[in-house]
Residue frames as a rotation matrix with the C-alpha (Angstrom) as fourth column:
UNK 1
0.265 -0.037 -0.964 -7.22
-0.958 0.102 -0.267 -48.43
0.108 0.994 -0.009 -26.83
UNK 2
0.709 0.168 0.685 -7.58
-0.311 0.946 0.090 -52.35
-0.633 -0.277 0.723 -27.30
UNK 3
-0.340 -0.819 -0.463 -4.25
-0.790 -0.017 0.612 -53.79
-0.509 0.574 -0.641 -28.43
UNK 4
-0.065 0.036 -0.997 -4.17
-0.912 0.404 0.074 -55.99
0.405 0.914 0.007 -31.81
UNK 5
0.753 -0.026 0.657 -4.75
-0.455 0.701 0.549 -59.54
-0.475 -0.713 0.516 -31.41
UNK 6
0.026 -0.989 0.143 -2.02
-0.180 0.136 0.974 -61.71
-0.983 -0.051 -0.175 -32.23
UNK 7
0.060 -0.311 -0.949 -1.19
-0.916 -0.394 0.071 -61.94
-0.396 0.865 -0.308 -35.45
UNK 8
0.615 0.045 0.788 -1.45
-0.134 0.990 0.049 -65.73
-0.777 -0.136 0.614 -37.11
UNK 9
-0.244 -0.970 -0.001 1.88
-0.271 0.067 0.960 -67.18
-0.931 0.235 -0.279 -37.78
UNK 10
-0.353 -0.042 -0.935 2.80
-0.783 -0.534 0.319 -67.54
-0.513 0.844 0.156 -41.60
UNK 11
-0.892 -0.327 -0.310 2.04
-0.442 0.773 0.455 -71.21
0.091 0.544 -0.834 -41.78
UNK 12
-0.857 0.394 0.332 -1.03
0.250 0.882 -0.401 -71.07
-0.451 -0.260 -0.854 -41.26
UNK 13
-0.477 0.589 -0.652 -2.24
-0.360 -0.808 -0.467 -69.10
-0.802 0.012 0.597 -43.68
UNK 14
0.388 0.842 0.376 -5.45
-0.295 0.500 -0.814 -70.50
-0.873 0.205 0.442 -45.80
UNK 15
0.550 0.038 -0.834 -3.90
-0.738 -0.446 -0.506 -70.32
-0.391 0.894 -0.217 -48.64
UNK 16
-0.322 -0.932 0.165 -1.28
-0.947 0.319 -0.044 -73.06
-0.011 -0.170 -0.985 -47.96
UNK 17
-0.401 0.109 0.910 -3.90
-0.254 0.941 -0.225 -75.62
-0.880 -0.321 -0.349 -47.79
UNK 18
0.967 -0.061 -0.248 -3.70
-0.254 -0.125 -0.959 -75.11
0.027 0.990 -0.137 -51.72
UNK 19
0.385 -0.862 -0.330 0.09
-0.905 -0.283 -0.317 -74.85
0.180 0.421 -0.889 -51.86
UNK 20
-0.345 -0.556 0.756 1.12
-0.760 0.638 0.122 -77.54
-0.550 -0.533 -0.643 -49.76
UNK 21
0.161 0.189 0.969 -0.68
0.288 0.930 -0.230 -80.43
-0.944 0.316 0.095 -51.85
UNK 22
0.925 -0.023 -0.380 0.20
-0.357 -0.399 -0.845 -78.48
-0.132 0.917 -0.377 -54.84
UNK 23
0.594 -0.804 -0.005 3.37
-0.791 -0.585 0.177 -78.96
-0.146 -0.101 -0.984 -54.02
UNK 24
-0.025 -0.306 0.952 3.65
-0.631 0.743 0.222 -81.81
-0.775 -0.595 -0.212 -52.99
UNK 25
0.863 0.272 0.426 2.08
0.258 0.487 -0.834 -83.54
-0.435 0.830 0.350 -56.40
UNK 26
0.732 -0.454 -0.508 4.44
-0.682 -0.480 -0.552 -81.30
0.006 0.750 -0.661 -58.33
UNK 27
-0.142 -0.893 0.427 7.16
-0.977 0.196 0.085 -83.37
-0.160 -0.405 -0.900 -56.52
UNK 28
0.062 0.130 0.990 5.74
0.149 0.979 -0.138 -86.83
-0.987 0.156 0.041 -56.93
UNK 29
0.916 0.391 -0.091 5.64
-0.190 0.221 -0.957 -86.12
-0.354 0.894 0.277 -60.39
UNK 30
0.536 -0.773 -0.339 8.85
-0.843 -0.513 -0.163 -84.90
-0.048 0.373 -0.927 -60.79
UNK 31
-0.404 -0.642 0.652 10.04
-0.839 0.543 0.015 -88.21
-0.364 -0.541 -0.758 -59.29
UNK 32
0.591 0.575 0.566 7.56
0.176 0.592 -0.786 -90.34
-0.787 0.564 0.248 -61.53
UNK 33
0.914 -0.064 -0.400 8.97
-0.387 -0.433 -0.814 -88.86
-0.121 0.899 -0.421 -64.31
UNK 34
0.117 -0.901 0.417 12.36
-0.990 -0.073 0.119 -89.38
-0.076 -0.427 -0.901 -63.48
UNK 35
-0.389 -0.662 0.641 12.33
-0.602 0.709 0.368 -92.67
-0.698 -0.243 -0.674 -62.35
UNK 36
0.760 0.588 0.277 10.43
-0.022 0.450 -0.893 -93.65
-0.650 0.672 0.355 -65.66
UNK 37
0.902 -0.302 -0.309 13.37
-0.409 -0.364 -0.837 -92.30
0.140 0.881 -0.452 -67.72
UNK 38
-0.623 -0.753 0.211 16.18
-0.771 0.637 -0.005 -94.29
-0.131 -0.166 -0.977 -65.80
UNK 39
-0.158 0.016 0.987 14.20
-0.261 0.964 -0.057 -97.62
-0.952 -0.267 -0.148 -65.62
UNK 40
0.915 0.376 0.145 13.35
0.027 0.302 -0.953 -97.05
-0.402 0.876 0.266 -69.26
UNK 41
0.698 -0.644 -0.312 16.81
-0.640 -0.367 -0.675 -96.18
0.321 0.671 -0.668 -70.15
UNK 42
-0.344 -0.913 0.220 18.91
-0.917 0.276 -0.290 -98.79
0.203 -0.302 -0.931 -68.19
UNK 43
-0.695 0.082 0.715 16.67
-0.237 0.912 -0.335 -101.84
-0.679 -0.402 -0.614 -67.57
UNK 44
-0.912 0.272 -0.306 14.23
-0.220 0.304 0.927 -101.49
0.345 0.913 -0.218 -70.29
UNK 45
-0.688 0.430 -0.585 11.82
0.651 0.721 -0.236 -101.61
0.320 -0.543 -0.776 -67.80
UNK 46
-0.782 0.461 0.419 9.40
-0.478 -0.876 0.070 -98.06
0.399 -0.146 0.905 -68.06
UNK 47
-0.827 0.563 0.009 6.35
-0.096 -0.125 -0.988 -97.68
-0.555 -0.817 0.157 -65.37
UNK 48
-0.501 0.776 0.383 3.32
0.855 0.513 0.077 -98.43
-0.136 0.366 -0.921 -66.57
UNK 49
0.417 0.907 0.064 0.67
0.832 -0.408 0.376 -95.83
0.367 -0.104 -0.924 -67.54
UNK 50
-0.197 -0.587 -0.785 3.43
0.884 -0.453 0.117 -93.06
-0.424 -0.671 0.608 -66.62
UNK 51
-0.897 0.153 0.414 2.13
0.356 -0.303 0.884 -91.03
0.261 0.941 0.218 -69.60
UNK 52
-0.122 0.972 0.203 -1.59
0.347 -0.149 0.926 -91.21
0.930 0.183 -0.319 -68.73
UNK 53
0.214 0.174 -0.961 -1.05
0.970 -0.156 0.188 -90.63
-0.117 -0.972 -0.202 -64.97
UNK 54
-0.616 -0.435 -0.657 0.82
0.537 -0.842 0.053 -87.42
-0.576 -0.320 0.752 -65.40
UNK 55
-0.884 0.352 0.308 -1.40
0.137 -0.434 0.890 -86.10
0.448 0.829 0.336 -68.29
UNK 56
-0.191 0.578 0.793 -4.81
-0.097 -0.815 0.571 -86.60
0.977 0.032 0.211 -66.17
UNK 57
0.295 -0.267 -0.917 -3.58
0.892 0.420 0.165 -86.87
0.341 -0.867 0.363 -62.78
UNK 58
-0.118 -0.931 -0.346 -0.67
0.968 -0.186 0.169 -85.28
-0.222 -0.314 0.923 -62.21
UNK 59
-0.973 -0.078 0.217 -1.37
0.160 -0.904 0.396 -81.54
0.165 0.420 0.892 -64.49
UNK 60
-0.004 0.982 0.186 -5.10
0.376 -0.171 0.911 -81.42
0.927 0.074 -0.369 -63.84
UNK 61
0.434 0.314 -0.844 -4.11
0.885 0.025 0.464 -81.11
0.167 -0.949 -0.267 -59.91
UNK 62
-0.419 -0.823 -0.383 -1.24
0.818 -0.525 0.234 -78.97
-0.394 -0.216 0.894 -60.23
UNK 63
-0.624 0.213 0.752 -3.50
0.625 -0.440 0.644 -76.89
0.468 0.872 0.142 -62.74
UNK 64
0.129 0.829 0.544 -6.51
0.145 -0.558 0.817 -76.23
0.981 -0.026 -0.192 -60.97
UNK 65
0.411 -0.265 -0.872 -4.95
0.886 -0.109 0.451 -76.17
-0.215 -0.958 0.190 -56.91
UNK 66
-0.472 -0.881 0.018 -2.56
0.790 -0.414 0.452 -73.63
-0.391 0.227 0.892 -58.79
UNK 67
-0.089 0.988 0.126 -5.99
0.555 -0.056 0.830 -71.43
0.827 0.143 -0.543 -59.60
UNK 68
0.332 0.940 0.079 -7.27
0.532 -0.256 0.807 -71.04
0.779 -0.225 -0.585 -56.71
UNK 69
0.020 -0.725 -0.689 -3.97
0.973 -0.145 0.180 -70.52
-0.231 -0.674 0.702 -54.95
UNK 70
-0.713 -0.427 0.557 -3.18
0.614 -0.763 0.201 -67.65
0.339 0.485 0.806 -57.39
UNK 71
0.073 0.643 0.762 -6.70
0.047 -0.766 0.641 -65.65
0.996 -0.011 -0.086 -56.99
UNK 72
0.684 0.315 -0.659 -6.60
0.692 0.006 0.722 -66.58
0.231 -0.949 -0.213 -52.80
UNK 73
-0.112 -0.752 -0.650 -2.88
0.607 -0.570 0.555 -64.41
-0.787 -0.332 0.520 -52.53
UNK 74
0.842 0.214 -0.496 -4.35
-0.005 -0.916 -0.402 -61.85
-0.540 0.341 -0.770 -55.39
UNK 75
-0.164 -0.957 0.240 -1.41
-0.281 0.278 0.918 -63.16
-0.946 0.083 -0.315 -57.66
UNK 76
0.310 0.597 0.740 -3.31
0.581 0.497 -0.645 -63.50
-0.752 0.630 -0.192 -60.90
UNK 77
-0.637 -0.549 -0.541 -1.68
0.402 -0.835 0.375 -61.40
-0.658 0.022 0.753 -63.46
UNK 78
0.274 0.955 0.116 -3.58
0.793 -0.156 -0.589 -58.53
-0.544 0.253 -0.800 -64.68
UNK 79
-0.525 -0.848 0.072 -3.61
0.851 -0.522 0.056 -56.07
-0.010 0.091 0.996 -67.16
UNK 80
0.147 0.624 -0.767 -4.28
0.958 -0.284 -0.048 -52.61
-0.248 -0.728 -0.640 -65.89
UNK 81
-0.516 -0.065 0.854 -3.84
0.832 -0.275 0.482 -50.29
0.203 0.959 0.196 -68.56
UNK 82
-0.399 0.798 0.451 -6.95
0.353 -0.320 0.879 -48.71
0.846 0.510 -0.154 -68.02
UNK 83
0.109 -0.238 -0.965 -7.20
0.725 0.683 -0.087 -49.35
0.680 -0.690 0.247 -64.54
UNK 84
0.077 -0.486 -0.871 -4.55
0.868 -0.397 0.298 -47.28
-0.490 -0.779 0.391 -63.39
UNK 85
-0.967 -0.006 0.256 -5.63
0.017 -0.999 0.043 -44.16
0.256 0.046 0.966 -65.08
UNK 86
0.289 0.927 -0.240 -9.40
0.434 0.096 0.896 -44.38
0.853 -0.363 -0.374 -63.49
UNK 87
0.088 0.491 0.867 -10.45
-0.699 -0.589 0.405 -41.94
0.709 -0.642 0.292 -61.15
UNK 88
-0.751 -0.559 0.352 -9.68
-0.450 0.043 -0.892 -42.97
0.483 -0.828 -0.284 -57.41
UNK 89
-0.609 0.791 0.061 -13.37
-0.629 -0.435 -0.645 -42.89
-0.484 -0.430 0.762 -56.73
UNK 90
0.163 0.604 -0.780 -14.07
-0.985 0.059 -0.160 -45.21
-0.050 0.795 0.605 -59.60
UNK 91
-0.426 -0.782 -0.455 -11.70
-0.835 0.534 -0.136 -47.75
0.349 0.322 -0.880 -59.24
UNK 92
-0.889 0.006 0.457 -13.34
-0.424 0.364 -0.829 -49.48
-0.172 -0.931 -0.321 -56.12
UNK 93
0.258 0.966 0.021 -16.75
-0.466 0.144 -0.873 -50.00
-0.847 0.215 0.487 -58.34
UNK 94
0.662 -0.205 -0.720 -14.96
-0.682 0.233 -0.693 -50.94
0.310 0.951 0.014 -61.23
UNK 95
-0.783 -0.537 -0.314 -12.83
-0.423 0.830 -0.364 -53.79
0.456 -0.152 -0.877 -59.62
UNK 96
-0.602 0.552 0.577 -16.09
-0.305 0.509 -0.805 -54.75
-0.738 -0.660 -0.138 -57.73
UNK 97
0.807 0.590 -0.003 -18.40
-0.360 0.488 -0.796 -55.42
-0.468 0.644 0.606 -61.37
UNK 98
0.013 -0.699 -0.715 -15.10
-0.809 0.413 -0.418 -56.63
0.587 0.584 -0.560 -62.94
UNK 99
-0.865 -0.267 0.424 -14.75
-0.481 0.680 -0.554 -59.32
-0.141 -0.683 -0.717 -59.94
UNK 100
0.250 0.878 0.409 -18.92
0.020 0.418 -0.908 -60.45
-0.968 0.235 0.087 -60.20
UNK 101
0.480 0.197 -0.855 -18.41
-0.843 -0.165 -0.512 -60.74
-0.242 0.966 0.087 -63.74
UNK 102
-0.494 -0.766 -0.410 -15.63
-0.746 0.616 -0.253 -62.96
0.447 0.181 -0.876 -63.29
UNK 103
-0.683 0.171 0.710 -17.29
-0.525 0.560 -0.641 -64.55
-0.507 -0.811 -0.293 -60.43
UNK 104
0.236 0.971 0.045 -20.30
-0.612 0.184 -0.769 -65.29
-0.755 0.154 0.638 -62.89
UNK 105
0.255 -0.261 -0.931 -18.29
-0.827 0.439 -0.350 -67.00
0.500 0.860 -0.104 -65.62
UNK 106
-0.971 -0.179 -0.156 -16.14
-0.076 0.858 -0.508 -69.48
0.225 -0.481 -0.847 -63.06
UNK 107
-0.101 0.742 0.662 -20.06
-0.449 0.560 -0.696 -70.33
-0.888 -0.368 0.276 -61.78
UNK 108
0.519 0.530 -0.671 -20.95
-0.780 -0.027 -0.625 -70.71
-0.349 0.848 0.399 -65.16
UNK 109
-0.077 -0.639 -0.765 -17.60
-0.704 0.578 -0.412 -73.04
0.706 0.507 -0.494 -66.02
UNK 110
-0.805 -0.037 0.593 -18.46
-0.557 0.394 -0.731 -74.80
-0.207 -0.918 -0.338 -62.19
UNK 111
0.254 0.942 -0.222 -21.93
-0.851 0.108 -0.515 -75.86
-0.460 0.319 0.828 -64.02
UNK 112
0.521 -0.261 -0.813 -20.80
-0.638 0.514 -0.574 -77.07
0.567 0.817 0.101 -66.89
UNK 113
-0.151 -0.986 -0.072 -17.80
-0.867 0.167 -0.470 -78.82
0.475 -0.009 -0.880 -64.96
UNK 114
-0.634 0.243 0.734 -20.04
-0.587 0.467 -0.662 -80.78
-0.503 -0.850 -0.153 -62.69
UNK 115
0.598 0.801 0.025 -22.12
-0.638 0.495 -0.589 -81.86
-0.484 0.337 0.807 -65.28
UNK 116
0.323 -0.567 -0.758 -18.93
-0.625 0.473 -0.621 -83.35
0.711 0.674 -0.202 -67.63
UNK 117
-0.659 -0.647 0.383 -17.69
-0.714 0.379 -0.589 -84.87
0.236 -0.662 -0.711 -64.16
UNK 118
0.222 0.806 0.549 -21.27
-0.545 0.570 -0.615 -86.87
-0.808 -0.163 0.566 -63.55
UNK 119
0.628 0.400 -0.667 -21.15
-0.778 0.355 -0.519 -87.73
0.029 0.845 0.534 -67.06
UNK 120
-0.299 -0.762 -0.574 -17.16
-0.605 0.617 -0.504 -88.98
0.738 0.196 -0.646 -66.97
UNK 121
-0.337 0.368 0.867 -18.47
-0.912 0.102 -0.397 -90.88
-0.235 -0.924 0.301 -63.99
UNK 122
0.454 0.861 0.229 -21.50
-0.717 0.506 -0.480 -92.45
-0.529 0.053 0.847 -65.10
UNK 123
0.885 -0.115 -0.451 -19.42
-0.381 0.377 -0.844 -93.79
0.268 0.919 0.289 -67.98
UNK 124
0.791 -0.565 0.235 -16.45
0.113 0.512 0.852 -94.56
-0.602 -0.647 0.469 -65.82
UNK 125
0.902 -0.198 -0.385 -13.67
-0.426 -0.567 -0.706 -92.77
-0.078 0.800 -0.595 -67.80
UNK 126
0.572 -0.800 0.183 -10.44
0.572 0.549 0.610 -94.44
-0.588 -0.244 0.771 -68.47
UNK 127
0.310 -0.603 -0.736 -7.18
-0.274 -0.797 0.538 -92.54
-0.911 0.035 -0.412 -69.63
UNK 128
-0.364 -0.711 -0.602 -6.74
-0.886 0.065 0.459 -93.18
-0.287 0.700 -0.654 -73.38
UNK 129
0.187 0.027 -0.982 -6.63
-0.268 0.963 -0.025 -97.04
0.945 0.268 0.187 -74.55
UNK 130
-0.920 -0.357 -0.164 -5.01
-0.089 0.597 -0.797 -97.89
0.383 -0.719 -0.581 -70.77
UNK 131
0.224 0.732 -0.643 -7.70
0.727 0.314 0.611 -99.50
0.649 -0.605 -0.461 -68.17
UNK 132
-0.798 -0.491 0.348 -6.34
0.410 -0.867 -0.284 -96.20
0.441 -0.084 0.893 -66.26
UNK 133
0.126 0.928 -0.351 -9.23
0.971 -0.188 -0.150 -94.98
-0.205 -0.322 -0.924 -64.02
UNK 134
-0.884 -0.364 0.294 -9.19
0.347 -0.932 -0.108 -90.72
0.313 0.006 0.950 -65.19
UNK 135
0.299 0.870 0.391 -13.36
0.352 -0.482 0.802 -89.85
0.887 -0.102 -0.451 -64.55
UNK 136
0.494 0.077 -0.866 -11.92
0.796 -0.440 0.416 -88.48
-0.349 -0.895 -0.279 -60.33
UNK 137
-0.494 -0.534 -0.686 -10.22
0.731 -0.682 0.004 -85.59
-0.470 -0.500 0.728 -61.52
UNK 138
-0.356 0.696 0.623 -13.16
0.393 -0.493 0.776 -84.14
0.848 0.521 -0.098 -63.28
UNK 139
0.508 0.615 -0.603 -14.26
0.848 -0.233 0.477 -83.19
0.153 -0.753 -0.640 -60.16
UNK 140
-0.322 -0.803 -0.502 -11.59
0.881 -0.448 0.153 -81.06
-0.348 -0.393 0.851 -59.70
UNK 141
-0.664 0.480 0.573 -13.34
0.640 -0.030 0.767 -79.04
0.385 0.877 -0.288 -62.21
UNK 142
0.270 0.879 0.394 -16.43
0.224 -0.455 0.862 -77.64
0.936 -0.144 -0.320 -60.49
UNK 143
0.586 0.256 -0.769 -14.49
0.785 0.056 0.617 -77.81
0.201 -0.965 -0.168 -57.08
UNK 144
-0.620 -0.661 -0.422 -11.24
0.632 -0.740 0.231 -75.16
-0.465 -0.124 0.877 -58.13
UNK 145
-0.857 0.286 0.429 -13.80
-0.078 -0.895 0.440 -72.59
0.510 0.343 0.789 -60.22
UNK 146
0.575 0.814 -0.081 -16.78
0.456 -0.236 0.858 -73.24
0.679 -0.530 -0.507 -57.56
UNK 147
0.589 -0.201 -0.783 -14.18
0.629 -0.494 0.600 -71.56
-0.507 -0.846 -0.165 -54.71
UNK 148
-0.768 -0.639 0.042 -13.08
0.613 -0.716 0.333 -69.21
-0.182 0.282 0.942 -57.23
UNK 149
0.240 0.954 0.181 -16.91
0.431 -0.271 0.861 -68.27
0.870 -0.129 -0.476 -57.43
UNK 150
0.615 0.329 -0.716 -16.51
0.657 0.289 0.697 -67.68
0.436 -0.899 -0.038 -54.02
UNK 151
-0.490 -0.814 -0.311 -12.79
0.853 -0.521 0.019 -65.74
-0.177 -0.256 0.950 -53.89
UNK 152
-0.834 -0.223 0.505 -14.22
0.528 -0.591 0.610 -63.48
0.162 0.775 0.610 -56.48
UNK 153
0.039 0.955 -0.295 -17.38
0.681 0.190 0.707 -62.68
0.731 -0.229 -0.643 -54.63
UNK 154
0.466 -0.425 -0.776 -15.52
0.804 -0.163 0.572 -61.99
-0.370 -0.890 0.266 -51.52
UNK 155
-0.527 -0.850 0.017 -13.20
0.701 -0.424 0.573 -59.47
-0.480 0.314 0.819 -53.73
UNK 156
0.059 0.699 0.713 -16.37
0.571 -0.609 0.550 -57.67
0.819 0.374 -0.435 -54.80
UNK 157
0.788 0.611 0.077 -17.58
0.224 -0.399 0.889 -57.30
0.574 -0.683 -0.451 -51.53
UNK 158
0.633 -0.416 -0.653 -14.38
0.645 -0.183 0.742 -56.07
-0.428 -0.891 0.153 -50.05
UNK 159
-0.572 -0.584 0.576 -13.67
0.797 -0.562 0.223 -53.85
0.194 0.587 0.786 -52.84
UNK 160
0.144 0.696 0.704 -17.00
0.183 -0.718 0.672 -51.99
0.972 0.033 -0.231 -52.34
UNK 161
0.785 0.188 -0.590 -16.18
0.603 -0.013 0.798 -51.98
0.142 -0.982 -0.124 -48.44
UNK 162
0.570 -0.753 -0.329 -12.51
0.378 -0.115 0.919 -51.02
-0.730 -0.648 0.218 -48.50
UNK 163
0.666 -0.263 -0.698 -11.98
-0.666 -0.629 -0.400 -49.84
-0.334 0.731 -0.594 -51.87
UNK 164
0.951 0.018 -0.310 -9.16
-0.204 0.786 -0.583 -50.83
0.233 0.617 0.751 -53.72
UNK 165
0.352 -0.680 0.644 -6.81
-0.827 0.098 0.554 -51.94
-0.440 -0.727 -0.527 -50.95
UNK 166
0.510 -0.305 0.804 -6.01
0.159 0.952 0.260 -55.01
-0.845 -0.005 0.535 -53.53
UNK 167
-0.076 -0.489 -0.869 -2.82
-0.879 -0.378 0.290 -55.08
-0.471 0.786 -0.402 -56.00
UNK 168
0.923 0.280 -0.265 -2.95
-0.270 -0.022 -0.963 -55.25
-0.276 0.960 0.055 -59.36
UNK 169
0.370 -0.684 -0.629 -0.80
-0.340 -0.730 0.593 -57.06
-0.865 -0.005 -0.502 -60.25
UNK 170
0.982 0.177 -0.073 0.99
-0.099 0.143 -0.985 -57.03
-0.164 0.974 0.158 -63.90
UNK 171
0.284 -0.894 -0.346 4.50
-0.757 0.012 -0.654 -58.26
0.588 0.448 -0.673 -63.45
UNK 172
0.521 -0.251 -0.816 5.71
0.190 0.966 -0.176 -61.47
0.832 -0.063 0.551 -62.21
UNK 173
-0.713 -0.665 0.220 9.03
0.359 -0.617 -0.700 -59.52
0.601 -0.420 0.680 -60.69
UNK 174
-0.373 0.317 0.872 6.45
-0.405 -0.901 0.154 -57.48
0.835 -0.296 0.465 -58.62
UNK 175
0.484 0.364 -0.796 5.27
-0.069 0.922 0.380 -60.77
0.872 -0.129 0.472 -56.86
UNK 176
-0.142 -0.718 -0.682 8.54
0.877 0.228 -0.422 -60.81
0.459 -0.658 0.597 -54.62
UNK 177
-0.819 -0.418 0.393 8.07
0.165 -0.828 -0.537 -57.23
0.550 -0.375 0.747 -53.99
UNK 178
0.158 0.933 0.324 4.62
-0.591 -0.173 0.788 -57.73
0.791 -0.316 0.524 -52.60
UNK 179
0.442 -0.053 -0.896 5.77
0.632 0.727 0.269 -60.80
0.637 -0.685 0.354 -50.57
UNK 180
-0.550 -0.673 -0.495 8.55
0.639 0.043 -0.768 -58.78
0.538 -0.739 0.406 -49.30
UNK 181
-0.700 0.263 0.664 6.18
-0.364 -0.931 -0.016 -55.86
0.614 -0.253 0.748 -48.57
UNK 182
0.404 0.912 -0.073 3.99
-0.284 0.201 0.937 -57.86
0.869 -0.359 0.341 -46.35
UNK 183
0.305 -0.553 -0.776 6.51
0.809 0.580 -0.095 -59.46
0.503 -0.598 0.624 -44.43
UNK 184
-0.663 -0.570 0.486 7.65
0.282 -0.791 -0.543 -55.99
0.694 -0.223 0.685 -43.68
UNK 185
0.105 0.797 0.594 3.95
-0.553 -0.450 0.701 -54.67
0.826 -0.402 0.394 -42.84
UNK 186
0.742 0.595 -0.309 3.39
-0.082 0.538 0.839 -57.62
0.665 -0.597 0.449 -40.54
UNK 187
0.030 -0.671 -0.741 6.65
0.870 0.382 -0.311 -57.27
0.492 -0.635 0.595 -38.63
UNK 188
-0.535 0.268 0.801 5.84
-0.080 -0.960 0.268 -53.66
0.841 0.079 0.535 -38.19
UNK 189
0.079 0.944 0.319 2.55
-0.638 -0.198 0.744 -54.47
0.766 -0.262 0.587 -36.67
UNK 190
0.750 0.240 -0.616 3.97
0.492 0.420 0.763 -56.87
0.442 -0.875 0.197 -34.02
UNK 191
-0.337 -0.941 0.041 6.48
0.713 -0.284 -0.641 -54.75
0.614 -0.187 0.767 -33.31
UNK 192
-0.366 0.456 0.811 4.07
-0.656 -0.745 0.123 -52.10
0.660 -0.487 0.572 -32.63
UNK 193
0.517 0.850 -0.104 1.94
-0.260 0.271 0.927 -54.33
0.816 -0.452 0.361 -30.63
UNK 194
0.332 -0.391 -0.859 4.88
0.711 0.701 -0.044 -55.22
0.619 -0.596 0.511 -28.49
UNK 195
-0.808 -0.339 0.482 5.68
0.194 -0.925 -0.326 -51.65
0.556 -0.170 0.813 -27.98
UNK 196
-0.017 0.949 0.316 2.14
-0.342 -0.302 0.890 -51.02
0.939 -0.093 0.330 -26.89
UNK 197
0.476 0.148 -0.867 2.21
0.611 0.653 0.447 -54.11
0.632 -0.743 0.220 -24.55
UNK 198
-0.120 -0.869 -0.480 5.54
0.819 0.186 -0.542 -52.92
0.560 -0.459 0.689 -23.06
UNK 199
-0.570 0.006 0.822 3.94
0.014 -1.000 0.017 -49.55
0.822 0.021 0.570 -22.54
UNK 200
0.196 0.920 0.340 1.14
-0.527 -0.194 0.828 -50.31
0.827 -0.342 0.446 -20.65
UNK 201
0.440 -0.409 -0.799 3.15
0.775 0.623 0.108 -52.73
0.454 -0.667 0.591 -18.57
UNK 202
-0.435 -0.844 0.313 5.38
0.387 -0.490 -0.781 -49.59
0.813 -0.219 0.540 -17.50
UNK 203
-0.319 0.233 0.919 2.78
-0.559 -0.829 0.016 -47.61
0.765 -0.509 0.395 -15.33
UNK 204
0.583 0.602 -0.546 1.63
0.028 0.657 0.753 -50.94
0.812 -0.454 0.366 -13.80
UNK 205
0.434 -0.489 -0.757 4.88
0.856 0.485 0.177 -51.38
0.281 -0.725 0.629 -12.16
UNK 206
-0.487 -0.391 0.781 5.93
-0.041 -0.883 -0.467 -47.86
0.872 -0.260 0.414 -11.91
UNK 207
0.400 0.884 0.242 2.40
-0.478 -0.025 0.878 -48.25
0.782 -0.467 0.412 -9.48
UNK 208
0.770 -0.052 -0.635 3.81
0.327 0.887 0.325 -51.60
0.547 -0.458 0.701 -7.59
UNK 209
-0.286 -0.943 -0.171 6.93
0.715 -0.091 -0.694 -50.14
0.638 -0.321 0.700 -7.10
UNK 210
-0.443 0.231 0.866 5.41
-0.124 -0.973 0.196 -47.40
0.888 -0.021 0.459 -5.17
């Protein structure tokens, strides 16, 4: 029996290269914001264009990174009513045409999105009345619901393979309990794998020593 390969550490899971620039923005706003309301409030002196940056800047990134993050860690909430009184046997076909359905609308909004993003383009959009360049985050558009085309695809085809080995899930609160349950699984599984190792190391030297 072929032991597990290693396991890849938590930071480097895909999903993070969503989170981490999510994050990051979130934080530059915060600090945009911020220091707009002290220099406006003590020097009379407010940032330019702080208004139009955060409106289509600043929420458009956080919006649609925050998207694709949610469907990549299966973190969308859902409700499952119905769902969870379906036949065992059923479920795995019914989360696979629920998932291509979806998958066909975000193409459908990935269409459209690219075309409004050419247009804001062509026309060189500006935020409001300000000289404010806003026509780059249209793109964002066709690029967070084209790889949600793509999640949701992937979630067909590994519902019809593996059934429905993905939670559902319909409570915020349940979030943590999924994190914690993974962390758990995956310390398990190197545990075992170290057991394993430690095994097979035993007869080697039981041998040598001989």
């Amino acid at each position: 029996m072929s032991n597990p390969g290693p396991r890849r550490p938590a930071w480097l899971k895909p999903a993070l290269l969503i989170e981490v620039p999510a994050v990051v923005v979130t934080f530059a706003m915060m600090f945009h914001i911020t220091a707009n309301a002290i220099l406006r409030t003590f020097k009379n002196e407010p940032i330019a264009d702080t208004l139009e940056v955060t409106q289509y800047w600043y929420l458009p990134i956080i919006a649609f990174l925050g998207f694709m993050a949610a469907q990549a860690r299966g973190q969308h909430i859902a409700a499952d009513l119905i769902y969870e009184r379906l036949p065992e046997v059923t479920k795995r076909y019914v989360l696979a045409v629920l998932s291509l359905l979806a998958a066909l609308v975000c193409a459908g909004f990935a269409k459209y999105g690219w075309e409004e993003a050419v247009h804001a383009h062509d026309i060189e959009k500006t935020a409001g009345v300000s000289d404010l360049s806003a026509w780059e985050p249209y793109y964002l558009v066709p690029l967070a619901f084209a790889v949600m085309t793509v999640q949701l695809l992937w979630a067909a085809g590994r519902a019809l393979i593996k059934g429905d080995s993905q939670h559902i899930v319909t409570d915020p609160d349940d979030l943590l309990l999924l994190d914690e349950l993974e962390e758990m699984e995956a310390r398990e599984a190197e545990e075992a794998a170290a057991a394993q190792q430690a095994g097979d190391r035993a007869p080697n030297t039981k041998k040598e020593a001989r």
